[in-house]
BAFI-3210 file (N, C-alpha, C; in Angstrom, 3 decimals, decimal comma, padded with zeros to 6 digits):
// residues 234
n [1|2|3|4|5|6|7|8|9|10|11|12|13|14|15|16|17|18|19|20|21|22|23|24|25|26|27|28|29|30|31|32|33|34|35|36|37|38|39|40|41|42|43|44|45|46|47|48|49|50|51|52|53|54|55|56|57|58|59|60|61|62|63|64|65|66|67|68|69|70|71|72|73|74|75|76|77|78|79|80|81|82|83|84|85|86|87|88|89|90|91|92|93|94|95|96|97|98|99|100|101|102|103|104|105|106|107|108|109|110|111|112|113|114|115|116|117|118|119|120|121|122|123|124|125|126|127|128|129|130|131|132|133|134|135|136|137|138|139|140|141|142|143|144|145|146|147|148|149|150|151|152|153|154|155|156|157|158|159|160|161|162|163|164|165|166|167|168|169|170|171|172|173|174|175|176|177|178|179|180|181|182|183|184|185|186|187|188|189|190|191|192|193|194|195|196|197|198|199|200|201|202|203|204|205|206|207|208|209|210|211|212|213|214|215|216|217|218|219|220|221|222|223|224|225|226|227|228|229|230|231|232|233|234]
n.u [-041,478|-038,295|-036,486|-033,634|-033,761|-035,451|-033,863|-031,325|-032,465|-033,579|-030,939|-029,502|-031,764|-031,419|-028,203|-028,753|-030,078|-028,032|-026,267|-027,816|-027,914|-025,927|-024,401|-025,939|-025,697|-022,761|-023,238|-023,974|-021,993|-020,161|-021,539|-021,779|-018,693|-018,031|-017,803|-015,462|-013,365|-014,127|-012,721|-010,379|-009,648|-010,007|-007,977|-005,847|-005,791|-005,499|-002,909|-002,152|-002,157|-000,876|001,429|001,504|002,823|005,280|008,816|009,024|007,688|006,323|004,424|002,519|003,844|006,037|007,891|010,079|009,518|010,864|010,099|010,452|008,197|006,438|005,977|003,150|002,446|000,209|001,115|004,460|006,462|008,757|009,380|010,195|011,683|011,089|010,205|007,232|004,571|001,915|-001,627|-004,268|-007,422|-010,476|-012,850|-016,409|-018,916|-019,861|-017,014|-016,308|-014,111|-011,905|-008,912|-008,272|-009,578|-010,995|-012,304|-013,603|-015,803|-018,142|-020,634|-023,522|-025,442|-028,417|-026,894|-024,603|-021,208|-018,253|-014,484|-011,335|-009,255|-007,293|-005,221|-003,516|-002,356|-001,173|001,109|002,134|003,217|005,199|007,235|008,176|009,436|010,889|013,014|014,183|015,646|017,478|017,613|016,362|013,635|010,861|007,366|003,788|000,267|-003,149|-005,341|-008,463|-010,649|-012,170|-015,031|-015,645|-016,834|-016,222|-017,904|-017,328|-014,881|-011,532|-008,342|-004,892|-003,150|-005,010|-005,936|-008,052|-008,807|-009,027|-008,078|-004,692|-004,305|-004,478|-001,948|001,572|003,892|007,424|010,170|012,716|016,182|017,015|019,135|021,732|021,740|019,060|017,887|019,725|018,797|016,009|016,622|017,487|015,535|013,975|015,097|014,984|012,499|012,301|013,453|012,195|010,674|009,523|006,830|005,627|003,045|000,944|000,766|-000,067|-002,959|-003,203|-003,107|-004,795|-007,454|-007,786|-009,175|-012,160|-013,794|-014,542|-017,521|-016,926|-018,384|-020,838|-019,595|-017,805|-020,023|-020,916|-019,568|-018,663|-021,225|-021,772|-019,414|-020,562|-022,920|-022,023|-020,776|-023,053|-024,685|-022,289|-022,958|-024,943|-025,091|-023,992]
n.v [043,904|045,583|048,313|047,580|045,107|044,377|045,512|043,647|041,591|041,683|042,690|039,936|038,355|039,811|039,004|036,085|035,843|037,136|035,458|033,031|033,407|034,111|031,490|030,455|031,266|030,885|028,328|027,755|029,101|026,938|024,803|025,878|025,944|023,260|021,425|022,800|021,851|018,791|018,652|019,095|017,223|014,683|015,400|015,197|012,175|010,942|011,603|010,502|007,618|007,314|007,302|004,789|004,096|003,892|004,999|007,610|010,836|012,981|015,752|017,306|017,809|019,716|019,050|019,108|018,410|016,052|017,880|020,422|021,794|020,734|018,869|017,238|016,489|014,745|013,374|012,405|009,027|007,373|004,151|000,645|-000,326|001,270|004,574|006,107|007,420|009,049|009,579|011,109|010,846|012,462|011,787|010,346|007,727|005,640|003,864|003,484|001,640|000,435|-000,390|-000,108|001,775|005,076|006,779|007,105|006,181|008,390|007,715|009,202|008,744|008,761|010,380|010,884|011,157|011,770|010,812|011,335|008,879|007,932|006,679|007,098|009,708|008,999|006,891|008,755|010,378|008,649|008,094|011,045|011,228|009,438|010,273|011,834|010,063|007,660|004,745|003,717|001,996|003,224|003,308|003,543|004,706|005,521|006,738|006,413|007,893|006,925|006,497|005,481|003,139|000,240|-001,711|-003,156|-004,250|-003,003|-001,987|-002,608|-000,669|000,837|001,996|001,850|004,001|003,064|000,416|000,907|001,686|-000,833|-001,684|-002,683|-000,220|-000,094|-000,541|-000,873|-000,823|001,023|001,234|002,730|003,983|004,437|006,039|008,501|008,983|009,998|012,014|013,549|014,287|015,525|017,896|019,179|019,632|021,359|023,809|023,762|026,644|027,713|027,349|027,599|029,644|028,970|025,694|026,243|027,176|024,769|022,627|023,654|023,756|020,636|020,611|020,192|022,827|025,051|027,516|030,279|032,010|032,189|031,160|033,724|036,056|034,979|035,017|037,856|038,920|037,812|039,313|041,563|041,555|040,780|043,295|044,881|044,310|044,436|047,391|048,048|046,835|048,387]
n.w [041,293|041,600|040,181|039,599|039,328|037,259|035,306|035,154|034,716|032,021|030,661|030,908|029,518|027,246|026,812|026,150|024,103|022,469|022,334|021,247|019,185|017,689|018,386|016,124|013,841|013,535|013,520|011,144|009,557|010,260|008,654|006,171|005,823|005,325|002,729|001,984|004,418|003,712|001,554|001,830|003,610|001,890|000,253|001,563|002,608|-000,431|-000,454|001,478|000,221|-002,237|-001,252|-000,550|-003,113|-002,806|-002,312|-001,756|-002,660|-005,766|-006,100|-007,988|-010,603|-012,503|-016,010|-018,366|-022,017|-024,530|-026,818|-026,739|-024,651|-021,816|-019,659|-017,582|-014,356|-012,060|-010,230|-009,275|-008,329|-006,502|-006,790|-005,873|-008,487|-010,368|-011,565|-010,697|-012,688|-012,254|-012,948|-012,155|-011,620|-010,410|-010,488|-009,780|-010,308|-012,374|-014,662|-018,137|-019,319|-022,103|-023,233|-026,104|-026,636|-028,187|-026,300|-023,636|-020,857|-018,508|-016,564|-014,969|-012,670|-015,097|-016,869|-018,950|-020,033|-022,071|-022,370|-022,781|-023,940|-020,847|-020,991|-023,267|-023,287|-020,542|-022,043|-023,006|-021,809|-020,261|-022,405|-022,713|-020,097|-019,986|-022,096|-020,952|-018,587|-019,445|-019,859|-017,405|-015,843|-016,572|-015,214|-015,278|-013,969|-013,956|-011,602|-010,171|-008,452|-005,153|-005,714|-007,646|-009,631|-011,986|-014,132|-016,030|-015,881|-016,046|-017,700|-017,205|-015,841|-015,007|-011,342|-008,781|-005,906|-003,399|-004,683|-004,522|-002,073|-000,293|-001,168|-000,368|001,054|-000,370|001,550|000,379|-000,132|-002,739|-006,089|-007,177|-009,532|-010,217|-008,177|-008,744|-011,126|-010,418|-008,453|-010,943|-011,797|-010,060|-009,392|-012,241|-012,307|-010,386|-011,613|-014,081|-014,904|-017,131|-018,084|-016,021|-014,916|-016,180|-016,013|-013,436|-014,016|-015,304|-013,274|-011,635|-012,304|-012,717|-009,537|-007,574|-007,581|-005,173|-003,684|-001,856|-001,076|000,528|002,898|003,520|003,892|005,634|008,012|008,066|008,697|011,426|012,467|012,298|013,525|016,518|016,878|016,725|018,815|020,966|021,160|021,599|023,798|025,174]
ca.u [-040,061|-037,498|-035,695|-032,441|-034,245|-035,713|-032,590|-030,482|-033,862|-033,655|-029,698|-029,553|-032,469|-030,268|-027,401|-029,365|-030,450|-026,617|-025,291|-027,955|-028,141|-024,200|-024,250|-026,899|-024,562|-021,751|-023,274|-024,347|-020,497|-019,647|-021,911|-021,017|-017,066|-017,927|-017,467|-014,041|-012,704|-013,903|-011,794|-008,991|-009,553|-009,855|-006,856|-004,645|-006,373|-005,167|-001,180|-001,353|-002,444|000,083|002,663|001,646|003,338|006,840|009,444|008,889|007,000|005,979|002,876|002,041|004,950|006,209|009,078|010,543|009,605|011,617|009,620|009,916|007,111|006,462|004,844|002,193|002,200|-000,361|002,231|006,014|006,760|010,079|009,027|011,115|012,813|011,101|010,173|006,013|004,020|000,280|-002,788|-005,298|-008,810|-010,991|-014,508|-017,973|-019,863|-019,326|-016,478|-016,875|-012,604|-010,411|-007,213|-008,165|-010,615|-010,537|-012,925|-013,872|-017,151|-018,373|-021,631|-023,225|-027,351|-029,064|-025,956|-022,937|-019,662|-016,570|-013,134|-010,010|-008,343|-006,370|-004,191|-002,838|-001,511|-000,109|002,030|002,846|004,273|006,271|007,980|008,965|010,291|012,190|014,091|015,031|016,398|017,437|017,736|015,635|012,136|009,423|005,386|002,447|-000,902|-004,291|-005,871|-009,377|-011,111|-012,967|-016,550|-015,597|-016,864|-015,694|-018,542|-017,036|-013,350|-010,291|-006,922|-004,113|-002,703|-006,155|-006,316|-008,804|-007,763|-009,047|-006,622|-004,008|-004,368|-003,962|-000,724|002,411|005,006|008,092|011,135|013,832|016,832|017,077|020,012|022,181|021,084|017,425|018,407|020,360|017,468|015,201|016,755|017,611|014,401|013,732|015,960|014,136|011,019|012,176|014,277|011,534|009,372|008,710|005,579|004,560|001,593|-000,192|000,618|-001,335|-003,552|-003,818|-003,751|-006,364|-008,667|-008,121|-009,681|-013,125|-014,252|-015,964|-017,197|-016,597|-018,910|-021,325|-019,118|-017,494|-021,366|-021,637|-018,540|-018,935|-022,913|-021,138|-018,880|-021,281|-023,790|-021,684|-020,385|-024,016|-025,197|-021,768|-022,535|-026,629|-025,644|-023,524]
ca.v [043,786|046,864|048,669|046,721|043,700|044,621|045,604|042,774|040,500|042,739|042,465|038,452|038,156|040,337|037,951|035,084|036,069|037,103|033,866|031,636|033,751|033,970|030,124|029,670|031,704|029,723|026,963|028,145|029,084|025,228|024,040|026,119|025,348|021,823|021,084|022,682|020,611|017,906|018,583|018,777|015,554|013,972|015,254|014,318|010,949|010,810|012,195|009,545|006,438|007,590|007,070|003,430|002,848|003,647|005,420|009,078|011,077|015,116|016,136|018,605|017,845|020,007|018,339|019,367|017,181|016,200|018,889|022,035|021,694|020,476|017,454|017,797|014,896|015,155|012,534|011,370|008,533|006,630|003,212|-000,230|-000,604|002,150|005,349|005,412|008,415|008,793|010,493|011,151|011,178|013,041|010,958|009,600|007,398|004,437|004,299|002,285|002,155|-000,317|000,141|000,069|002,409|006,274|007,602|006,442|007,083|008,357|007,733|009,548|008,910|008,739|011,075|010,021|012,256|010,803|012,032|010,807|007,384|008,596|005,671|007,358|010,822|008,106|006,700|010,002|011,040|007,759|008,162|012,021|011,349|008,177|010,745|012,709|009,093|007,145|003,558|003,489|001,441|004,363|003,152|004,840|004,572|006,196|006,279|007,061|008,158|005,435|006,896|005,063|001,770|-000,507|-002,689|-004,238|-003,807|-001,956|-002,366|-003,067|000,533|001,706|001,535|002,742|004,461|001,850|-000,586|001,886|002,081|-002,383|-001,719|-002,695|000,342|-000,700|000,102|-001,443|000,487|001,299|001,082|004,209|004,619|004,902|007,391|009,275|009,377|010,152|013,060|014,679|014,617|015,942|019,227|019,348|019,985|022,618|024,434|024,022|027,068|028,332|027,121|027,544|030,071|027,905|025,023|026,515|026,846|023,803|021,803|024,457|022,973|019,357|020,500|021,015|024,365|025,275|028,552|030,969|033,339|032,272|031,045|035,056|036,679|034,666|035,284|039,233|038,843|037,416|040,199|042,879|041,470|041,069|044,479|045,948|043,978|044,971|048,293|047,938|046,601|049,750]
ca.w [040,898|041,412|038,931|039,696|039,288|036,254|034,634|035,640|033,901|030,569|030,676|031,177|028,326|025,955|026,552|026,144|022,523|021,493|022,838|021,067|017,536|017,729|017,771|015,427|013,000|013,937|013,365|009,526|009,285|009,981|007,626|004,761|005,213|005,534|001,788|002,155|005,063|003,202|-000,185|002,051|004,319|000,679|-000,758|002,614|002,023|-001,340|-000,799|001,809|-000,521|-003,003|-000,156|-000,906|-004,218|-002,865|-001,031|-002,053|-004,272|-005,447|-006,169|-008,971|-011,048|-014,382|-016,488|-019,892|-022,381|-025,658|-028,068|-026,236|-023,810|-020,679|-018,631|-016,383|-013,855|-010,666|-008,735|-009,434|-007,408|-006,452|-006,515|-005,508|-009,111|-011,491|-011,463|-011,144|-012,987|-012,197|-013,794|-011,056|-012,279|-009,299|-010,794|-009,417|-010,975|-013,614|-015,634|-018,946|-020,183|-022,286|-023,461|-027,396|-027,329|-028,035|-025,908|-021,986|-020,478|-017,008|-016,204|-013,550|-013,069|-016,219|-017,775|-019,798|-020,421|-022,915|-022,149|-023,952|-023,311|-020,449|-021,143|-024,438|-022,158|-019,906|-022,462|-024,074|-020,713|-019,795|-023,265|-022,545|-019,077|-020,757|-022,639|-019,489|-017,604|-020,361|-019,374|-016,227|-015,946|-016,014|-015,517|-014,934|-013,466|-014,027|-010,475|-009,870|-006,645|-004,834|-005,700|-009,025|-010,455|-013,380|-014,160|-017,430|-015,986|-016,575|-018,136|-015,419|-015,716|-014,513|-010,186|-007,643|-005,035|-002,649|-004,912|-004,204|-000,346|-000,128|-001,574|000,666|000,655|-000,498|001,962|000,494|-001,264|-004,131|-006,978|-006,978|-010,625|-009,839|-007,402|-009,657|-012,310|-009,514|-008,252|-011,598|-012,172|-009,063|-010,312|-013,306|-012,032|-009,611|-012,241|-015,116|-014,784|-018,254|-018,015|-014,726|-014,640|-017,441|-015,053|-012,435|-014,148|-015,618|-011,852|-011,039|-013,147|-012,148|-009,016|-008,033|-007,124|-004,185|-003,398|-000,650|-000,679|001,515|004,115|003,875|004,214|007,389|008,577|007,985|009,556|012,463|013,067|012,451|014,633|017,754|017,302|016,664|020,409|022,400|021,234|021,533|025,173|026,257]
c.u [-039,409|-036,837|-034,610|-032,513|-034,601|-034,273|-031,767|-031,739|-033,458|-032,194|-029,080|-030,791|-031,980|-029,145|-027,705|-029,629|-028,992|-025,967|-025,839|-028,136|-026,831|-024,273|-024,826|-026,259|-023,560|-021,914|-023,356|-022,907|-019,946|-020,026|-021,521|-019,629|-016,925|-017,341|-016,007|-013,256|-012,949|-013,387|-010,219|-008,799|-009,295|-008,253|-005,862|-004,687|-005,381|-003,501|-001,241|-001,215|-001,220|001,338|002,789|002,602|005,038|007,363|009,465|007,948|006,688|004,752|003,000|003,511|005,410|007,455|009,179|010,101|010,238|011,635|009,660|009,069|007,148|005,264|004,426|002,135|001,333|000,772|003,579|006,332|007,865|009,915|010,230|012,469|012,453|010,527|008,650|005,172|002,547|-000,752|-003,617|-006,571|-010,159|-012,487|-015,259|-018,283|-019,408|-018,344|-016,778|-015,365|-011,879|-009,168|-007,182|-009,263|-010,325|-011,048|-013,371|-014,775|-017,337|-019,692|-022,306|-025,185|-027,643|-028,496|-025,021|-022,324|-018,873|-015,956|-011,953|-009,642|-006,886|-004,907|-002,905|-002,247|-000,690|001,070|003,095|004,202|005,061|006,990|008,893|009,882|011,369|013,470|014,552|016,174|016,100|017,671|017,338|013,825|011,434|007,956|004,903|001,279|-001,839|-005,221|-006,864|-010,118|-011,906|-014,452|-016,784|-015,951|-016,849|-016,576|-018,177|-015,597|-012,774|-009,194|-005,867|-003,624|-003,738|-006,325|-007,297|-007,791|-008,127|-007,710|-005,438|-003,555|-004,259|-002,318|000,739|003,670|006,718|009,334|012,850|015,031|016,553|018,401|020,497|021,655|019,361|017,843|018,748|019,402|016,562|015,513|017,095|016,316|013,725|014,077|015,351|013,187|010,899|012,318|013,204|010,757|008,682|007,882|004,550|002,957|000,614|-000,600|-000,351|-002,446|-004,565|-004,148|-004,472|-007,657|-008,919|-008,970|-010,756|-013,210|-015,033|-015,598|-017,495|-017,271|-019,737|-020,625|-018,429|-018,591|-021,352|-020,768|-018,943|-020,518|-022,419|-020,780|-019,751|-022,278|-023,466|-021,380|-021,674|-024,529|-024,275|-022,315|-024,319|-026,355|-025,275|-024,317]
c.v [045,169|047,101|047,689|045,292|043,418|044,760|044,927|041,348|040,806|042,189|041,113|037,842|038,622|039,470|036,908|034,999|036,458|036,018|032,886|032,425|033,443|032,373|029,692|029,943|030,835|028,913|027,322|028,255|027,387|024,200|024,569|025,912|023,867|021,413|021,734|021,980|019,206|017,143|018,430|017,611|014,345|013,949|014,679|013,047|010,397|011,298|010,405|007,604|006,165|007,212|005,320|002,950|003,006|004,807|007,092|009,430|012,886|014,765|017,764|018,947|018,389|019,970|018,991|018,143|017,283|017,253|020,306|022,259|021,116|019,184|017,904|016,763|015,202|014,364|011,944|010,058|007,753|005,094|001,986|-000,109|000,382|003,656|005,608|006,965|008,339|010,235|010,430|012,149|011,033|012,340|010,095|008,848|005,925|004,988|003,502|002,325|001,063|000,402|000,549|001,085|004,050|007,412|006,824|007,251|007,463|008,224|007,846|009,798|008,468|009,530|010,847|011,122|011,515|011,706|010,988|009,642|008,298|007,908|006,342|009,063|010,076|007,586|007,863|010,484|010,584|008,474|009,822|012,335|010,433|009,120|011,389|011,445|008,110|005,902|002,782|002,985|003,089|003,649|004,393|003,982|005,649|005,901|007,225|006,868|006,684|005,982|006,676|003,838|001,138|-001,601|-003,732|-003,913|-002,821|-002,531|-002,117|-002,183|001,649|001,292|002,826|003,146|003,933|000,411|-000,042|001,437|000,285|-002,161|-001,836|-001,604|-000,232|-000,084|-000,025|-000,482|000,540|001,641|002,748|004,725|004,617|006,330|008,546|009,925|009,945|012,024|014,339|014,650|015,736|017,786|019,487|019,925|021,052|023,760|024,661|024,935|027,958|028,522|027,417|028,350|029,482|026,701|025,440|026,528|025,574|022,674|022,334|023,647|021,322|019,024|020,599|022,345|024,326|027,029|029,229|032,038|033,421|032,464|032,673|035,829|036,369|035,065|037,642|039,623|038,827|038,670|041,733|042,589|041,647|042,509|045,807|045,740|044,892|046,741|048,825|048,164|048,108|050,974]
c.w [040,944|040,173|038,865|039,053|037,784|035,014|034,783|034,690|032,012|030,318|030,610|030,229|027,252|025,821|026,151|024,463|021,903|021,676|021,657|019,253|016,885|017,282|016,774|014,321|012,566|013,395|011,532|008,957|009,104|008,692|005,718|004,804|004,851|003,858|001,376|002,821|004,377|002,052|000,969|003,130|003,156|000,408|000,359|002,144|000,711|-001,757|000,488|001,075|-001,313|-002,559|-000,691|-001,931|-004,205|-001,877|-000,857|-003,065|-004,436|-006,291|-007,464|-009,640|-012,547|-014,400|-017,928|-020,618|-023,808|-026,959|-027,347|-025,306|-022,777|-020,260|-017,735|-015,715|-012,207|-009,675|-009,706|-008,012|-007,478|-005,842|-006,254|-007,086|-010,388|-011,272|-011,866|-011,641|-012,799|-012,028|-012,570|-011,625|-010,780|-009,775|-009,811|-010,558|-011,585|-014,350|-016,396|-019,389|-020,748|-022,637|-025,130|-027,627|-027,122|-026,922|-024,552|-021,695|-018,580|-017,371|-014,924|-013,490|-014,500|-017,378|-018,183|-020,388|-020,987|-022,770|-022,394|-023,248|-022,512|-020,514|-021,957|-023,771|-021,218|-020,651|-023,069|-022,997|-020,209|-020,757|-022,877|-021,025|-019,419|-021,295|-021,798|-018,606|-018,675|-019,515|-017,440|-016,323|-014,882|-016,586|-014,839|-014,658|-013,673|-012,882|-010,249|-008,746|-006,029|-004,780|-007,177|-009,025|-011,867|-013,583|-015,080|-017,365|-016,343|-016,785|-016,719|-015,255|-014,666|-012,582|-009,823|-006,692|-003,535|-003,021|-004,244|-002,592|-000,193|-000,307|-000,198|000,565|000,547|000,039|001,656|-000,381|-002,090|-004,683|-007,076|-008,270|-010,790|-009,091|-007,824|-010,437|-011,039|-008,722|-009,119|-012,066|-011,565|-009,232|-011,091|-013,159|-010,886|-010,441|-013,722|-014,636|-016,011|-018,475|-016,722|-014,262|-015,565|-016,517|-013,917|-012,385|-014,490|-014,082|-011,083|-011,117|-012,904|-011,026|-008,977|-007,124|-006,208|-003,605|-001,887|-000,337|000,123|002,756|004,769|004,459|005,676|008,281|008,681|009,020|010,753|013,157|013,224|013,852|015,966|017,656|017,541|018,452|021,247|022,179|022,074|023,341|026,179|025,971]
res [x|x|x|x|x|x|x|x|x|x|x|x|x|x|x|x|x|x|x|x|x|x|x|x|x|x|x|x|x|x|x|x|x|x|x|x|x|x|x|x|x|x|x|x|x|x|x|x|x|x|x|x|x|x|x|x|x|x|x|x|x|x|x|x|x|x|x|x|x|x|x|x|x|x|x|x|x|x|x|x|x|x|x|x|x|x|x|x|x|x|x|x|x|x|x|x|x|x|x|x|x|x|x|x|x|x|x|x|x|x|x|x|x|x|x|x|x|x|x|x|x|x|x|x|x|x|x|x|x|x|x|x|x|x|x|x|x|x|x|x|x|x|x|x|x|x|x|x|x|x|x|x|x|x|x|x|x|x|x|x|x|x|x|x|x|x|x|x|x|x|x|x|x|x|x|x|x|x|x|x|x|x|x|x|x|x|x|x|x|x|x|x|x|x|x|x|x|x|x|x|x|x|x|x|x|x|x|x|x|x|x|x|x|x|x|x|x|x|x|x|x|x|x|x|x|x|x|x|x|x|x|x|x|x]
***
């Protein structure tokens, strides 16, 4: 074999190893974001379900409420004839929930969590938007993910978010005084920000967390590596 030959062998085996480490990287990069693309394929998922229960709606909504304080609402929606508020409970597992009881269970494996009748925050929060749009039908809903089951039922306030997604959107007008209420609300919740870095925090916390530090390492590995080869190769 000649030199030429040789070095053109050497040179085409060095590529060969940055091409397939590079991908193998790569590929480690894909798999650690994966549990990010898949919080946000969810949550699309879940703005578009919401679409279901009517003709508009906002997302991550803070309202004044009658005492000085503020409402926290994950969704406002502008439904056929009332104005629809909904709790969005991100849960796995079993729920166990009526309507008279103080405490609601998850059960997840062989582990059990209680967390407040979300029912009784649902009503708290119709009543303080009531006083914002006085004489307008305001409900609410408590809608939990579809990686939820109700083995011993739920009260009719309580949907999946499979129920949810059946739902027929409703295109028809709506009453100028819906409208009315609907959009000063709408104001409200741009114009309220007293609260807002608490808020952030608090719809921080509704989410879950996923972290980033691997997917940065690999990302950083990545760039070092190609730059250590092009430099290796010249």
């Amino acid at each position: 074999m000649s030199f030429f030959e040789g070095v053109f062998v050497d040179s085409y085996s060095s590529l060969n190893i940055t091409v397939v480490i590079t991908l193998f990287l790569i590929f480690l990069l894909s798999l650690s974001l994966l549990p990010a693309f898949r919080k946000i394929l969810k949550e699309r998922k879940i703005n578009r379900t919401i679409q279901h229960l009517g003709s508009q709606h906002l997302k991550q909504v803070i309202l004044p409420d009658s005492m000085g304080g503020s409402v926290f609402l994950d969704y406002m929606v502008l439904g056929k004839d009332s104005i629809i508020l909904v709790i969005l409970k991100k849960f796995r597992g079993t729920i166990f929930c009526a309507e008279n009881i103080d405490q609601w269970t998850q059960l997840i494996g062989n582990r059990s969590y209680k967390f407040p009748n979300t029912l009784q925050q649902l009503d708290s929060d119709i009543m303080s938007v009531n006083s914002l749009v006085k004489d307008i039908n305001v409900s609410g809903l408590v809608v939990f993910s579809s990686e939820c089951e109700f083995p011993k039922g739920k009260p009719e306030q309580v949907k999946s978010i499979s129920e949810i997604k059946k739902t027929v959107t409703d295109i028809q007008l709506h009453s100028e005084k819906l409208l009315n209420a609907w959009y000063k609300l709408k104001e409200l919740s741009q114009s309220h920000l007293s609260t807002q870095s608490f808020a952030d925090n608090y719809f921080k916390e509704q989410d879950s967390k996923i972290n980033f530090t691997l997917p940065i390492l690999l990302s950083v590995t990545i760039v070092a590596w190609l730059v250590w080869r092009i430099n290796f190769a010249s």
